[in-house]
NUVO-711964 format. One record per residue (C-alpha): x, y negated, z negated. Coordinates in steps of 0.001 Angstrom, whole numbers, plus 500000, padded with zeros to 6 digits. Layout:
XYZ ...
//
This chain:
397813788050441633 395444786484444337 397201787698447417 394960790059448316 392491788216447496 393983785046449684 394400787085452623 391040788786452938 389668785044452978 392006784426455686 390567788047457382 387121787181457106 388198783439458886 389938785518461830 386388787440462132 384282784562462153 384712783133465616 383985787256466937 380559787100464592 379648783793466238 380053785319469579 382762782854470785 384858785884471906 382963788725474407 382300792123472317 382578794815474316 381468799294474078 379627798026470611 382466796683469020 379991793908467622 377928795899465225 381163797470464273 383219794188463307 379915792413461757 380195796096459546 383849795100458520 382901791355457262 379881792868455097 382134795469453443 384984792567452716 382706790199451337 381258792524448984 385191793654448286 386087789823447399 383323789493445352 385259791525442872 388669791441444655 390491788522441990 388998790703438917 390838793684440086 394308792093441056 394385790474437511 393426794028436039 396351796021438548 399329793458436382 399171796015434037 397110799259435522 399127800963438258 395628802953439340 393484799724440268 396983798728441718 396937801437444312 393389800370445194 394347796793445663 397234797878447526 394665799475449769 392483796878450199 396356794735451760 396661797213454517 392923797546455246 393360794018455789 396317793564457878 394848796341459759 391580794474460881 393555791354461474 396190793943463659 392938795342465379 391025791981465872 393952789660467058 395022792535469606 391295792556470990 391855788572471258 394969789521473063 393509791965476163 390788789686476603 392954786966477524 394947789222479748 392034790666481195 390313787329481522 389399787896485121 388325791383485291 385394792026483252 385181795528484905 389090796467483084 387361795187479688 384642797492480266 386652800609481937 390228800391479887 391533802898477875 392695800360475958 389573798953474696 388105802836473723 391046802862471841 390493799474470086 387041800324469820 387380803997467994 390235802055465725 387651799344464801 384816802061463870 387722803626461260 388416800157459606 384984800459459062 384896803297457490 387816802912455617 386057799318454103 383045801706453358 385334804356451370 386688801548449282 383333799361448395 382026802855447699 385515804112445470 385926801290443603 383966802610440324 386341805369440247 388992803090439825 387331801609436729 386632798100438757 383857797725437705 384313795653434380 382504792409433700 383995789326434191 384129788475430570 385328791381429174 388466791140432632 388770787484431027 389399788694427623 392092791218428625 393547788425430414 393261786035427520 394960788248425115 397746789166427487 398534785802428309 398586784742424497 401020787806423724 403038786864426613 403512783195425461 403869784411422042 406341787248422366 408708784427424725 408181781685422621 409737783880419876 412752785579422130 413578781688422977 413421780272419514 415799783384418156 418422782667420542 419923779328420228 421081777257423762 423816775608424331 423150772736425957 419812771840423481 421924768838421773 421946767206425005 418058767231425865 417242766868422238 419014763615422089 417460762182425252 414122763758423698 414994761255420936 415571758264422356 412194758531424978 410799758716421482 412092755485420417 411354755569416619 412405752575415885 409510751023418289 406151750448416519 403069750284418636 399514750016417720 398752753214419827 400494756559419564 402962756280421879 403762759360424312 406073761534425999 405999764337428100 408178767145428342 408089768458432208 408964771708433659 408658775471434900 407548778211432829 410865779976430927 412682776882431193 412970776229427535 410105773670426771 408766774918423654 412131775707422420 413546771926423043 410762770624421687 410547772258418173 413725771630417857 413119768296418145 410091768825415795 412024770769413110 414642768095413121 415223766805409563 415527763162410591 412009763420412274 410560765664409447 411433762559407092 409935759840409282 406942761796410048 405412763208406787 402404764393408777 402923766627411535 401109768903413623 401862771526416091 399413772267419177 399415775026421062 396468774783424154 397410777081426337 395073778776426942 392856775366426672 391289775364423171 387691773984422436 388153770419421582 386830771102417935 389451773989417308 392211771252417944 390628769301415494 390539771485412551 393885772515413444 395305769215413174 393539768628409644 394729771958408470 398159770871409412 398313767110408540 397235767337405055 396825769772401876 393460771201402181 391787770168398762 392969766825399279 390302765701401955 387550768620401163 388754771215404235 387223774032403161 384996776680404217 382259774236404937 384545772100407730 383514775291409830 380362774369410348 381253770563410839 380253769017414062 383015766718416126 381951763669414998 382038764807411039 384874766691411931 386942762910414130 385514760566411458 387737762843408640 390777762923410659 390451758957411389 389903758264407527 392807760263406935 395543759002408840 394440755539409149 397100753962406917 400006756666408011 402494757303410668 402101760687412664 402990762972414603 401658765730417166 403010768250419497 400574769761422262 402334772659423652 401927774260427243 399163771700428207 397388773141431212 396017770994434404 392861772703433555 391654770971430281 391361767026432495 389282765890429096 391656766574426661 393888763554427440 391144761385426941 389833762934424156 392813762910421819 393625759345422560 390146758777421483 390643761010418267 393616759408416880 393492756585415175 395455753048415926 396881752021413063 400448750035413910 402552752723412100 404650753862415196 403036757071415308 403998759633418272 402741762336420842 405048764565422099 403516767648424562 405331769824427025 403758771028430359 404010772562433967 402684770306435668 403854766478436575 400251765204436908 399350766065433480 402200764211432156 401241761140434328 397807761367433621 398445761670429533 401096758588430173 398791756261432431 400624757063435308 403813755531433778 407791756746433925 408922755997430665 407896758299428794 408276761193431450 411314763745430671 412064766172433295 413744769007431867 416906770651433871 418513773443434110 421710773953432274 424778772168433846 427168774580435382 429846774687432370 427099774719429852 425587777754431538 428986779691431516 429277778633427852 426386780091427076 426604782767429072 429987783973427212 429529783263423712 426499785695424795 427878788566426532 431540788520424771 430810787934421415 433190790875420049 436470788547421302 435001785277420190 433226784337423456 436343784590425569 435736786464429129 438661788606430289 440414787099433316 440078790053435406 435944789512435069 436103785851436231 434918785400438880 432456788032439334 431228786444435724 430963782773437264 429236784056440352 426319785898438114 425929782743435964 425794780400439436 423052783152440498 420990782383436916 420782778690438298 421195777202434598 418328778849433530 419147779930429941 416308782704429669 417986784233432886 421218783695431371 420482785221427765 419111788226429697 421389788853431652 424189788495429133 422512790844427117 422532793269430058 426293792751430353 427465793145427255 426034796513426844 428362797478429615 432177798016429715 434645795510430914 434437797368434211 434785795117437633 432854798081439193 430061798026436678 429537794247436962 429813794439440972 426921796854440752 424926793971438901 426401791233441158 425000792803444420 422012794514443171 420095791922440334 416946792628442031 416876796392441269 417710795355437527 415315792729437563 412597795409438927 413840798420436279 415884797146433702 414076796192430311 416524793419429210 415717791721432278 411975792858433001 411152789907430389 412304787362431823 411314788137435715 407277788537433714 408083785149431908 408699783598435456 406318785185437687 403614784333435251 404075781030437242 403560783134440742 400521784564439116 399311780948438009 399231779601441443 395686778995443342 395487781852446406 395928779344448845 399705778436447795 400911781819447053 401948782586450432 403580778849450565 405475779705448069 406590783401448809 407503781732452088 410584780191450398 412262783832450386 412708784340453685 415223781980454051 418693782449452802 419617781997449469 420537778567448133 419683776999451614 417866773708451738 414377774122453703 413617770756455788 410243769537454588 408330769040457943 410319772470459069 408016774213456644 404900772545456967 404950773401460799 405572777179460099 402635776821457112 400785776167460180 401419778375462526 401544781314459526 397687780018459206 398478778978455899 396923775820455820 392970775279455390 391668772611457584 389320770536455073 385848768607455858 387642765344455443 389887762919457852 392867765125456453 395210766420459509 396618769743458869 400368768259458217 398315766150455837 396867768832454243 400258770880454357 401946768072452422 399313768086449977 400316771851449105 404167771539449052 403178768056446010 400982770464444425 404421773306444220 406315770312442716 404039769346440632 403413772519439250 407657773025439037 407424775881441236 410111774194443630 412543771634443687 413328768663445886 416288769288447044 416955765742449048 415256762681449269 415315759315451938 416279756263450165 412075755292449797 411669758879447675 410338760765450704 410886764452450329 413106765455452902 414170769059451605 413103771392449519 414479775140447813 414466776910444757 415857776179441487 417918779086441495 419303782769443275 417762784678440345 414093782805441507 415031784293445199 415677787469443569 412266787421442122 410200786360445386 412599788975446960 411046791459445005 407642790050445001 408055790333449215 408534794173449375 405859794761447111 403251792684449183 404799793943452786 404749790161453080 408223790434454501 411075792339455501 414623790885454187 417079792298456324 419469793971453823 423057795990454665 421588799144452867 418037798954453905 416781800443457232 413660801688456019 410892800628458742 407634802637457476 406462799454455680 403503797587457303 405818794262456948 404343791288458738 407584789071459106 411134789714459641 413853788138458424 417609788247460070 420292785811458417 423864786076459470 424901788310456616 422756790998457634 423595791228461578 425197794859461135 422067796290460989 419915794202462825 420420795975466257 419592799348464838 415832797938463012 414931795799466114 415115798707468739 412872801216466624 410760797554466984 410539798245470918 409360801991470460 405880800993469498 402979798682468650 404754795930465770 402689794244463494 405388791390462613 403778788157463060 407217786485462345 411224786698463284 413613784608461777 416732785276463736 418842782524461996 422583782464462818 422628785953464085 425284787583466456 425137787964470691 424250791406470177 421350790522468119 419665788526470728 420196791143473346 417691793356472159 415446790304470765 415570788922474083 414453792224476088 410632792920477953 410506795876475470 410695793931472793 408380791415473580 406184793535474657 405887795406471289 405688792020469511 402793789963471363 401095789171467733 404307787367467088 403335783800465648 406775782479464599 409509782997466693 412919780837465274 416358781038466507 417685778545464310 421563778214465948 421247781726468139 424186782326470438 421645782196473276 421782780041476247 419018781129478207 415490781954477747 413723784678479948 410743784552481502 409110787072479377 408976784635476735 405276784037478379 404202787774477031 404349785647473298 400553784916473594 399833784927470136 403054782289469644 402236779332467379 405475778571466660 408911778558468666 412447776917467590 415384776591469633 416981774562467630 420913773998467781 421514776731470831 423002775946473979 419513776697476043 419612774546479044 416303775585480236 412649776822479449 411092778831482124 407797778207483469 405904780646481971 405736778867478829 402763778041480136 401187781215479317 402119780288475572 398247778337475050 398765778819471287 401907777096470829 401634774575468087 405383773384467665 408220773415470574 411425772456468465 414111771949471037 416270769592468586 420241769651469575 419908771946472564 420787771143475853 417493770409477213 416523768064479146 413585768065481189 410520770405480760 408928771893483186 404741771318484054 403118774415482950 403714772088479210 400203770565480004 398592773806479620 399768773907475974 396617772209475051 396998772947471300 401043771427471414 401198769245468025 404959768969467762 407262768486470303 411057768218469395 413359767383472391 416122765420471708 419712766088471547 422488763320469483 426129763002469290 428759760742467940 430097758935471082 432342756128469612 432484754415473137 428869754308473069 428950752724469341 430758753430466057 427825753675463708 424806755212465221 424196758287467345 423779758500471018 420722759903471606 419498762060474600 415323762842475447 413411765292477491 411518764225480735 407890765632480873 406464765842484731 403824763228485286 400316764658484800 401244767297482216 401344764775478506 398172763188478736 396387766862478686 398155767444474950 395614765829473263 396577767346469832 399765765900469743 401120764732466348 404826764259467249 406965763458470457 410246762453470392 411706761893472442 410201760984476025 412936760069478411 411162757665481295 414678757686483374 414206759359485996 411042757408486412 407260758387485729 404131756269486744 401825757551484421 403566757991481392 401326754690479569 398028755770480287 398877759217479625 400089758291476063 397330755705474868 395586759268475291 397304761132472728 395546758912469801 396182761283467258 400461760652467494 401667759850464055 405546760184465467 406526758787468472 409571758033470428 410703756477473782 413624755974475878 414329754524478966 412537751645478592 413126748457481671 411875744849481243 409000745308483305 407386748379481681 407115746232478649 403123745018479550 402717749067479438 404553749809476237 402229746964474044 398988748408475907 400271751950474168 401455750130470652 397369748711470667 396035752646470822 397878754518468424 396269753738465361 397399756616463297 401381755966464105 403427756272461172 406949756280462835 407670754809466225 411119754611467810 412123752890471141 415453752913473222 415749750449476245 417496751775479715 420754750345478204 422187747945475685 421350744918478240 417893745704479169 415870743369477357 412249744357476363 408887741833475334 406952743799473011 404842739993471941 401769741019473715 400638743885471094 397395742589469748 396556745054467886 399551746750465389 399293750239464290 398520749254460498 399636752287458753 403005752473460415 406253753208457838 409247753045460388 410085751146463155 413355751658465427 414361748737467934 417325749685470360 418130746996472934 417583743389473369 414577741780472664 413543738174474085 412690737226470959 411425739159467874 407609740525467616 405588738420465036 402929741271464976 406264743237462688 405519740793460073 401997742128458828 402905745452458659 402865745800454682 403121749685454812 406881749218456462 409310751213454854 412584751280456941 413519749082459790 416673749574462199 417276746990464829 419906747812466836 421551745521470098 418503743044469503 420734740178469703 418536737629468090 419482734075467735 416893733366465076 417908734783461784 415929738095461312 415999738375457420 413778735169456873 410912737038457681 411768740508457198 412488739665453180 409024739096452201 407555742591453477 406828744011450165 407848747826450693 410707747504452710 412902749959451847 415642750272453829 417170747465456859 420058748023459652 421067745616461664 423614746957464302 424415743986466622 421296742739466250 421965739111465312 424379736592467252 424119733648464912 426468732240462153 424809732533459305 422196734991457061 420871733903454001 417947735419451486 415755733738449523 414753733959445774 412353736843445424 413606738569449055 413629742154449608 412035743249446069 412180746650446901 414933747028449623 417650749543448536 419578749984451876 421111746879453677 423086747601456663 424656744180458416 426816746170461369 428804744613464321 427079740900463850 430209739445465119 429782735795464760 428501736143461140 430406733739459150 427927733261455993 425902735414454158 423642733871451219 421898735410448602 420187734000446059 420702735498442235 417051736786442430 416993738531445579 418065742232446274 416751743358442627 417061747119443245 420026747354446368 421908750478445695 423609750249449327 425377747824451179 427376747960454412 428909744788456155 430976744658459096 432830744247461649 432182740602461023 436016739233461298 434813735747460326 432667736485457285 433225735048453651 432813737223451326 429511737181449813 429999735671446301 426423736653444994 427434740295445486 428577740099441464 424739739585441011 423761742806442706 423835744861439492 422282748184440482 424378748210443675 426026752244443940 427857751739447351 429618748603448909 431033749559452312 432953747095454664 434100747921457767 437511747200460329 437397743596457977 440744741434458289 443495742902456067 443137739659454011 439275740078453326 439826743692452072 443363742620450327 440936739943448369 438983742649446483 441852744317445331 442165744825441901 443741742243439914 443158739723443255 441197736657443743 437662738380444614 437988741429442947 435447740276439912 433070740535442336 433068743672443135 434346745252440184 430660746273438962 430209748020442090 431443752129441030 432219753311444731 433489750724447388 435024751353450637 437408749763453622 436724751504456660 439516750716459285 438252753057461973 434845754238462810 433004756409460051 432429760236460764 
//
């Protein structure tokens, strides 16, 4: 499991800074706390051991189970000691005297008991096993497991198979003969149907005839590198034809390499490794090296988890990379009633419809989850009020019912497989709504704050770090990417499917991870560390937050997302805060709240708080009091200045204040954007800073350049407000921030012109740059910025053509111009833009030409021109051939009457599969 093991790691880190005496102990606490760390380090010496054993053994699961709230416990304990020191910060004689700390202290003295009882208990619990003999219970369960499924999946045939067996077959490419074995790699999540796809692709009589020798690898669990040998020579050829015999058992690996070679030199092959794990780094290598090249066409065909195997076996190529998906929608519900209605020929009664297609959207296209379920079904009358039962309540079945047991083991296995440090990453994806997208940089700022994230040795910041764990979940198929910008930047993630969220649901109660805020479920003697409250739930919500106030809460996080007035009326009450102050994450994602109180300050504990898309007008002062906060989201409230306790926030790394809105007036196809003013003397004390956008300098501020050439360590940054003669300041800041990877400017208004030529030293790593209002002329620095991904250059008006230069940045993704150009003519070389695949030419209204040579634009998929009443249509648009999207907009009826079908220009655009006339202003 690892959880418990992951989180007394994470215990031991909370105790370290109270053994190295960087917080006062006080009425022997010390000898009591250093007591606590020896006990848990000798507990996670054995600690993984016994979670693997509890899968199966519900007795060493009660003890791990015990170990979970022994450790929440001492965190409790040792973060509320943090706590009363801070609040009793100037009155050592209340440390000494309170009742308060007698209490902490006896409570402290009976953790340590308690992590004496279960050192000292453990060898009645039969923990005591050695690590081999632990590995070779795991071994053999893990073999039976794989086993056992791969034999359910290849019993039960899928729809949907033809189609991925036929793309199979043509990444094969039979036809193509190479002097190497060529590959390809079958990606995807445990239970998806790999090893099913692939043998059929293996058993396929077409294959069977142009392969005469085949062999089928299994190496998972990774295999000694001599086993795989003799299993491919037992497989490839008749045994007394090359000598296999007793004797190859005592063959070395070069005897054994130098037979295979000899064999197969003059024949085509080919081999299956199934279930490759991201262990066994060698094998790659060591196969390639095995088999010989002998120009026959011979293939390798494995199936995996994880997307950095597959790269690694393929050289870090995409061709012969497969991702396998889930079923499409109609394929699912095909499968899912030839399965559960077989008795009248796979037709579902009409009465069952929709409660049918809602179950099979909940499976996700899954077809083990599908097959279960259908099995489940079809056991059960054609009664609406049987399958409601099933509807609303798949994670009891999932928990109790056999037929579906199976499956949730097959796909947990995956849980189980992750490293302790991403399990709680992952687990964290259940405690949002079901089917929602999760913004990327949304979760790696609550990673943080949770404590999630390890800070390593290295250079790595923790967002780095952070970023690093949510490529490692993809990679290992544990999550999807839900959206991506046009350059392939994750920008949301989720899960594959409701019956995963069941699953984690499940997995959440069990670990008191979370509480899920159900219609039914008011039980509150869990030790739950979070709380979750989504809209659905808000009927009980009141009831579960005011037994909250009535004690000491141990929730370190509240998601109040989309939740009702009445809701927020008892969140936002001195009683509740009060009973909450080890609350970390505190988000109100679209609250009905306009107004913050002042007891928001009792948070001290607060890493994390989100305002986003209230109406709050305001933050009170007392945020000040907040000196853990990590990330201030205050995107799309009303918000606009903040007040100057901010510069006590001294550990501040995000800070979201900015508010947009479609103001047509203002201009038809970009947002008008609104800032927050920061009092002068309170930014340049927020040294951690990693993000600020965006800083309004309207209402005037003296200091604001020398106070942000301080904050070094900004990757994000945005301004507004800019005038003509603040532009000496702005290049001074441009020279400091080496580390900026996104910087965004706005001038005072669309005439203020701004001189940004004096930067002598460009932030190097920098990926997107945002331009609003007129520049004198355009900054030649922009030009050796290789890393540039996206560009927007809005109200420049330039009089020197801007693409020239711009087309030979190498990664340049993505390019708006929005009345940024007042010239005649555009044109693009041979060779421009290689890699651009968004070009936006907006309001350039005395564009008349726009060239493009046939070489240019290789990989535009987007395209957006106008209003530009004067403009010829761009003939070289027919040579555009991976173009998705051609937009024109409020163009003369007789330039959008030319493309018309049947009409002069039409051949033009006729390759193009979605284009668009936009007479008004887009939405």
């Amino acid at each position: 499991m690892g959880d418990a093991d992951g989180l007394v790691k994470a215990v031991l880190e909370t105790l370290s800074p109270v053994i190295k005496g960087e917080i006062s102990l006080v009425f022997g606490i010390e000898d009591d706390v250093n007591a606590i760390k020896n006990e848990l380090q000798r507990i996670a010496v054995f600690l993984k051991n016994a979670e693997e054993q509890a899968e199966g053994d519900e007795t060493a699961n009660g003890w791990v189970r015990q170990v979970r709230m022994l450790a929440y416990d001492i965190e409790d304990a040792i973060e509320r000691y943090q706590l009363f020191l801070k609040e009793t910060a100037y009155s050592r004689t209340k440390q000494y005297l309170s009742l308060e700390v007698r209490s902490m202290a006896s409570t402290i003295k009976g953790l340590r008991e308690t992590a004496l009882h279960l050192v000292e208990t453990k060898e009645s619990y039969n923990l005591n096993r050695a690590n081999e003999q632990q590995g070779k219970v795991q071994l053999r369960a893990q073999e039976k497991l794989s086993t056992s499924y791969f034999l359910c999946t290849m019993s039960d045939d899928h729809i949907g198979d033809d189609v991925a067996k036929r793309e199979i077959f043509e990444l094969l490419k039979l036809r193509e003969v190479k002097s190497t074995p060529s590959i390809t790699a079958v990606v995807g999540m445990r239970g998806l149907g790999k090893t099913t796809i692939v043998n059929s692709v293996y058993q396929d009589k077409m294959l069977k005839s142009h392969f005469p020798l085949r062999a089928w690898i299994p190496v998972s669990p990774p295999k000694r590198h001599s086993d795989i040998l003799k299993s491919m020579l037992l497989q490839f050829t008749d045994a007394t034809q090359v000598g296999i015999n007793s004797e190859t058992g005592s063959m070395d690996k070069k005897s054994l390499r130098l037979l295979l070679r000899n064999h197969l030199k003059d024949k085509r092959y080919m081999v299956v490794f199934d279930d490759v794990q991201e262990a066994d780094t060698e094998l790659p290598t060591y196969v390639k090296n095995v088999l010989p090249y002998n120009d026959k066409g011979s293939k390798i065909l494995l199936t995996t988890r994880y997307e950095n195997v597959a790269y690694t076996w393929l050289d870090g190529a995409t061709d012969g990379l497969y991702k396998l998906k889930p079923l499409p929608s109609e394929k699912a519900w095909e499968l899912f009633c030839r399965k559960t209605f077989q008795k009248s020929g796979g037709n579902c009664p009409s009465s069952l419809k929709d409660l049918a297609r809602g179950i099979v959207r909940k499976c996700g296209g899954l077809p083990p989850a599908i097959m279960s379920v259908s099995r489940l079904l079809s056991a059960k009358a054609d009664d609406i009020e049987e399958w409601e039962k099933v509807d609303q309540s798949l994670g009891f079945y999932l928990a109790t019912n056999r037929q579906l047991s199976g499956v949730q083991n097959t796909f947990m296995q995956n849980y189980y497989d992750l490293p302790f440090y991403l399990k709680p990453c992952f687990l964290y994806f259940g405690m949002f709504p079901k089917g929602q997208m999760i913004s990327r940089m949304r979760l790696i700022r609550l990673w943080i704050a949770e404590g999630f994230i390890i800070q390593t040795r290295g250079s790595l910041t923790l967002e780095e770090v952070a970023q690093e764990y949510v490529s490692e979940l993809i990679n290992m198929s544990m999550i999807e990417v839900k959206s991506t910008d046009p350059s392939g930047k994750v920008r949301s993630l989720g899960l594959a499917s409701e019956f995963l969220h069941e699953m984690i649901l499940a997995k959440l109660e069990e670990l008191s991870f979370c509480k899920i805020l159900s219609k039914n479920d008011l039980d509150d003697n869990e030790k739950y560390r979070r709380l979750s409250i989504h809209e659905d739930h808000n009927s009980n919500a009141c009831e579960l937050l005011h037994s909250i106030t009535q004690g000491k809460s141990s929730i370190r996080s509240l998601f109040a997302i989309e939740v009702k007035l009445e809701v927020m009326a008892v969140v936002f009450n001195k009683a509740f805060f009060k009973s909450t102050n080890l609350l970390k994450v505190l988000d109100l994602f679209n609250a009905p709240i306009d107004v913050i109180p002042r007891e928001i300050g009792m948070l001290l504990n607060l890493r994390y708080l989100s305002l986003r898309c209230t109406r709050v007008s305001a933050i009170p002062s007392t945020i000040g009091k907040l000196e853990n906060l990590q990330t201030l989201d205050l995107k799309q409230t009303f918000i606009s200045d903040l007040p100057k306790e901010i510069s006590q926030l001294r550990k501040l790394r995000h800070v979201l204040g900015y508010y947009y809105e479609y103001d047509f007036g203002f201009c038809g196809h970009c947002l008008n954007i609104n800032g927050v003013t920061i009092p002068e003397g309170s930014l340049g004390k927020c040294l951690e800073l990693q993000k600020l956008g965006l800083l309004d300098l309207n209402l005037g501020h003296r200091t604001w350049a020398s106070e942000l050439r301080c904050l070094t360590k900004l990757r994000k940054l945005g301004i507004m407000g800019l005038r003509m003669n603040e532009s000496e300041d702005l290049c001074s800041v441009i020279d400091e921030m080496k580390h900026l990877h996104s910087f965004t400017i706005f001038t005072i208004s669309k005439t203020e012109t701004i001189d940004l030529g004096k930067v002598t030293s460009p932030p190097m790593r920098l990926k997107h740059l945002c331009l609003n209002g007129p520049l004198t002329v355009f900054p030649t620095w922009v030009y050796e910025l290789h890393g540039l991904v996206k560009i927007r250059l809005r109200w420049s008006n330039l009089y020197a053509d801007p693409l020239e230069p711009l087309q030979l940045l190498p990664n340049l993704v993505e390019l708006q111009l929005v009345e940024a150009y007042v010239g005649e003519n555009l044109a693009i070389a041979s060779h421009g833009f290689q890699k651009l695949k968004v070009l936006h030419l907006l309001d350039l209204h005395a564009l008349k030409s726009l060239s493009m040579s046939k070489r240019a634009l290789p990989v535009l998929e987007e395209m957006s021109i106008g209003e530009s009443r004067n403009l010829q249509l761009p003939t070289h648009i027919k040579y555009l051939y991976t173009l998705k999207t051609l937009n024109f907009y409020n163009m003369p009826s007789y330039f959008t009457n030319l493309i018309l079908p049947g009409e002069r220009y039409y051949s033009i655009v006729k390759h193009v599969p979605n284009v668009y006339c936009h007479t008004k202003h887009p939405k």
